[in-house]
C-alpha positions in Angstrom: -164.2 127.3 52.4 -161.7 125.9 54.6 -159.9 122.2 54.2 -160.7 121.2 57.5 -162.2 117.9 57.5 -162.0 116.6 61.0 -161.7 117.9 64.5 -161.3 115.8 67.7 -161.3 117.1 71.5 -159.1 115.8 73.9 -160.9 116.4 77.2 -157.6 116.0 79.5 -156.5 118.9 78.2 -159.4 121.0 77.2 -157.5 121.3 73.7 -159.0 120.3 70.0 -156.4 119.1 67.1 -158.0 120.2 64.0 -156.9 118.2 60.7 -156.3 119.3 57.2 -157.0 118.1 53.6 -154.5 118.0 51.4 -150.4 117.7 51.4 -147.6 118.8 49.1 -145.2 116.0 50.5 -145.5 112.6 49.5 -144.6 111.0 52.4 -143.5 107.1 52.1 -144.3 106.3 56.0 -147.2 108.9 56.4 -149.7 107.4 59.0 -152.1 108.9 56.6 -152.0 106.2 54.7 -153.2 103.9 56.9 -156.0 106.4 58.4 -156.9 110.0 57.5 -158.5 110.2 60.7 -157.2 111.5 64.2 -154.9 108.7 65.4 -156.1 108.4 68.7 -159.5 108.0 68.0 -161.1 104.7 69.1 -160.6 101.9 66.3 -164.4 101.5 65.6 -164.8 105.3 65.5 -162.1 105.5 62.9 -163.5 102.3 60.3 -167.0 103.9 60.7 -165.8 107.0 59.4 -163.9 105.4 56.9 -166.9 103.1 56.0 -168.9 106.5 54.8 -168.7 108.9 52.0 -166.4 111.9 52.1 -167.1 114.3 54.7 -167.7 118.2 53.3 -164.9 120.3 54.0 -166.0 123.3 56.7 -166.7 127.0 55.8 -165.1 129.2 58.6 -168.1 130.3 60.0 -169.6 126.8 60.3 -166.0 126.2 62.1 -166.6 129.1 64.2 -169.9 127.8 65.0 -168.5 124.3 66.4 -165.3 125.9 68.2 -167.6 128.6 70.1 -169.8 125.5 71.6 -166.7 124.3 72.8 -165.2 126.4 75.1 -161.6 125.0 74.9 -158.2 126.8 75.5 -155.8 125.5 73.2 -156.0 124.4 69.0 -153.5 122.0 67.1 -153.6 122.6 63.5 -152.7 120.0 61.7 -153.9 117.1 59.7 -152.1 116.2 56.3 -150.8 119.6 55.8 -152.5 122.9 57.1 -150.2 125.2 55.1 -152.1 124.2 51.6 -154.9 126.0 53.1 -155.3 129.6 52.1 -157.3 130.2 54.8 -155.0 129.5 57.1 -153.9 133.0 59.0 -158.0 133.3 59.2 -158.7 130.3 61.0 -155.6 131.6 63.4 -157.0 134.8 63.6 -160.3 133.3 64.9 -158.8 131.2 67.4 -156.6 134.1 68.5 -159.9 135.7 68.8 -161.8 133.7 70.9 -158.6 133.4 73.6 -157.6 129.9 72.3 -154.0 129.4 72.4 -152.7 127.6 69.1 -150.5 125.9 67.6 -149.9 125.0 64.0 -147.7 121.6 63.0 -146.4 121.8 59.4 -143.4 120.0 57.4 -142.2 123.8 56.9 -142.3 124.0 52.8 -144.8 126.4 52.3 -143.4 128.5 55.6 -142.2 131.3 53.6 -141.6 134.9 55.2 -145.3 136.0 53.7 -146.8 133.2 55.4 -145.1 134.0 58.9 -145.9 137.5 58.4 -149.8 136.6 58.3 -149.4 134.0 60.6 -147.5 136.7 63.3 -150.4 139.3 62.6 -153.3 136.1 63.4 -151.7 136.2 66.6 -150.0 132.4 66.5 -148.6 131.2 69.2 -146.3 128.5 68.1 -145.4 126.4 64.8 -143.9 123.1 65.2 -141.8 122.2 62.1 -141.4 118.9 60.8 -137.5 118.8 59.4 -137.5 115.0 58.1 -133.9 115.1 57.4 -130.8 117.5 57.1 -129.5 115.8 54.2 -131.0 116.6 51.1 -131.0 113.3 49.1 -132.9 111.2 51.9 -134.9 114.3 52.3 -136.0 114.0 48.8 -136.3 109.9 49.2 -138.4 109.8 52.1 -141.0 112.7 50.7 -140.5 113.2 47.2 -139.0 116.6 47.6 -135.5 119.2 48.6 -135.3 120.1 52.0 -133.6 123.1 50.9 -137.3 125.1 51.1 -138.0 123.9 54.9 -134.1 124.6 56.3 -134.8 128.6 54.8 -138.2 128.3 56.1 -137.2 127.7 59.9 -134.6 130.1 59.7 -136.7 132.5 59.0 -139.4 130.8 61.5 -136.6 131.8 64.2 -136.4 135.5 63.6 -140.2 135.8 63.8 -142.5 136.3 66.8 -144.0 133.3 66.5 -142.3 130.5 69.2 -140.4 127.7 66.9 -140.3 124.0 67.6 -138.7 121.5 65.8 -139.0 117.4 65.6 -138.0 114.4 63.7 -138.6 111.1 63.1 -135.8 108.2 63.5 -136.4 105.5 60.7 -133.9 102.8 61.4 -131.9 102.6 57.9 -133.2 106.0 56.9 -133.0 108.6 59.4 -130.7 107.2 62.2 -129.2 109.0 64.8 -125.9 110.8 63.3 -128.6 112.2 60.6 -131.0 113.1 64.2 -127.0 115.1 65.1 -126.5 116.7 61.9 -130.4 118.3 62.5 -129.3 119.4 66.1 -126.4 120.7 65.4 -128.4 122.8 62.4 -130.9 124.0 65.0 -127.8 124.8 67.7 -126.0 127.1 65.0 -129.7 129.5 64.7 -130.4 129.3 68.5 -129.8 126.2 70.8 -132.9 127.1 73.0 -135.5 125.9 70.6 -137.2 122.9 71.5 -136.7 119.7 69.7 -138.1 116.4 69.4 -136.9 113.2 68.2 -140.6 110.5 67.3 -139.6 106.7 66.6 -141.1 105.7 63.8 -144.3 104.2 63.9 -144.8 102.5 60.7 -147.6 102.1 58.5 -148.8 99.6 56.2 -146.8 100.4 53.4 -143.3 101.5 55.1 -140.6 99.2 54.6 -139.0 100.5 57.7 -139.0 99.4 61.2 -139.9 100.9 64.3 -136.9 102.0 66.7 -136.8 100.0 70.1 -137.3 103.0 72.8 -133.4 102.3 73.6 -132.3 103.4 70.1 -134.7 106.8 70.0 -133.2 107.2 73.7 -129.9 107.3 72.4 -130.5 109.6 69.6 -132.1 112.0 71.9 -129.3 111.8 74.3 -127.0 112.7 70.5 -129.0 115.7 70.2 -128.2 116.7 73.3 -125.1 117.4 72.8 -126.0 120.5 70.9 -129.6 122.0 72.3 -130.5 122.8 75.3 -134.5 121.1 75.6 -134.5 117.7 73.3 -137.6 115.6 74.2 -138.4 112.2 72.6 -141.7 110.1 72.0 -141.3 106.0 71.1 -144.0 103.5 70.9 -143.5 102.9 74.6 -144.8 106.2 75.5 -147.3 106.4 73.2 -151.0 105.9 74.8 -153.9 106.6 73.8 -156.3 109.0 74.8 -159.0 107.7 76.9 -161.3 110.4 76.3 -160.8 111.6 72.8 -164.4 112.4 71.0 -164.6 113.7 67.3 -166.5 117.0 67.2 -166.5 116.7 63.2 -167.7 114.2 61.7 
């Protein structure tokens, strides 16, 4: 049994983003909390799901069964935290054997080299690490837990096969911009090439914190800059949604 519990298609892009029970992180201004369900599903869709008892987790040849009818090109792993799922490399390794190009999304601390290694042999394409901050004592404010585990984990991420991404979130009075440098420059000193990413904070219900104006997450990309070569950035002015976003399961 797997711990997938929802998957939604995105029709733009031929792609499904497959969500994961369970987290190890504890998260203070996890979207999560607000809604376990894809974010850019339509309000109603999300309250009716919510509304109704807990869906069963899929068995991997019942996921298998759904992706097949599909016929889509590229998977998004994600959810709460796909890494807690042991079954992991073998919902990969179906993907990778059905041609769908994937790519997992984790906050990196259960990326250890044994987990790459099955990952690299499943035939993943990329892993997009969350690093939620370079120093160690908001790290362990914001989640609950050392960031020592998920600064190994990329490096190891890097000498792998496997394509490495990185992003961050910019929580104004958290994780602010010279925090955003100090995480660029740590990516620049393993390889300046890899792509990073700085989100503005979006926040939910029970966050203290305040969303970034798209001005200050400008600005902090611009920072990162400075040490990488491809920084991208996403604030709450580029965020749309998904006109045509259906959930496959539920």
């Amino acid at each position: 049994m797997t711990n997938i519990y929802n998957i939604t298609h995105y029709s733009s892009s031929n792609s499904i983003y497959v969500l994961f029970r369970g987290c190890d992180f504890q998260c203070k201004g996890c979207f999560i909390k607000d809604t376990k369900w894809d974010y850019h599903l339509a309000d109603d869709v999300r309250s009716h799901f919510s509304a109704t008892k807990d869906v069963e987790l899929l068995s991997l040849s019942e996921f298998e069964t759904i992706v097949k009818g599909l016929d889509v090109k590229q998977a998004v792993l994600g959810g709460e935290e796909c890494t807690v799922d042991e079954e992991l490399p073998n919902v990969v390794s179906l993907l990778t054997s059905l041609g769908i190009k994937t790519l997992v999304t984790t906050n990196g601390h259960r990326l250890n080299g044994e987990l790459i290694e099955e990952l690299e042999e499943a035939g993943l394409s990329a892993i997009r690490m969350s690093i939620k901050a370079y120093d160690d004592s908001i790290h362990r404010l914001y989640t609950g837990y050392t960031n020592k585990s998920v600064l190994k984990h990329f490096r190891l991420l890097s000498e792998s096969r496997i394509r490495p991404i990185a992003e961050t979130t910019l929580i104004p009075g958290l994780v602010e911009q010279n925090e955003i440098e100090r995480i660029a420059e740590f990516i620049a000193s393993i390889n300046p090439a890899i792509p990073y990413r700085v989100d503005g904070f979006l926040p939910s219900h029970q966050a203290t914190w305040r969303a970034p104006s798209p001005e200050e997450v400008i600005r902090a990309a611009h920072a990162a800059q400075k040490y990488l070569w491809c920084v991208h950035y996403l604030h709450c002015a580029t965020v749309h949604h998904e006109n045509k976003v259906a959930s496959i399961y539920p």
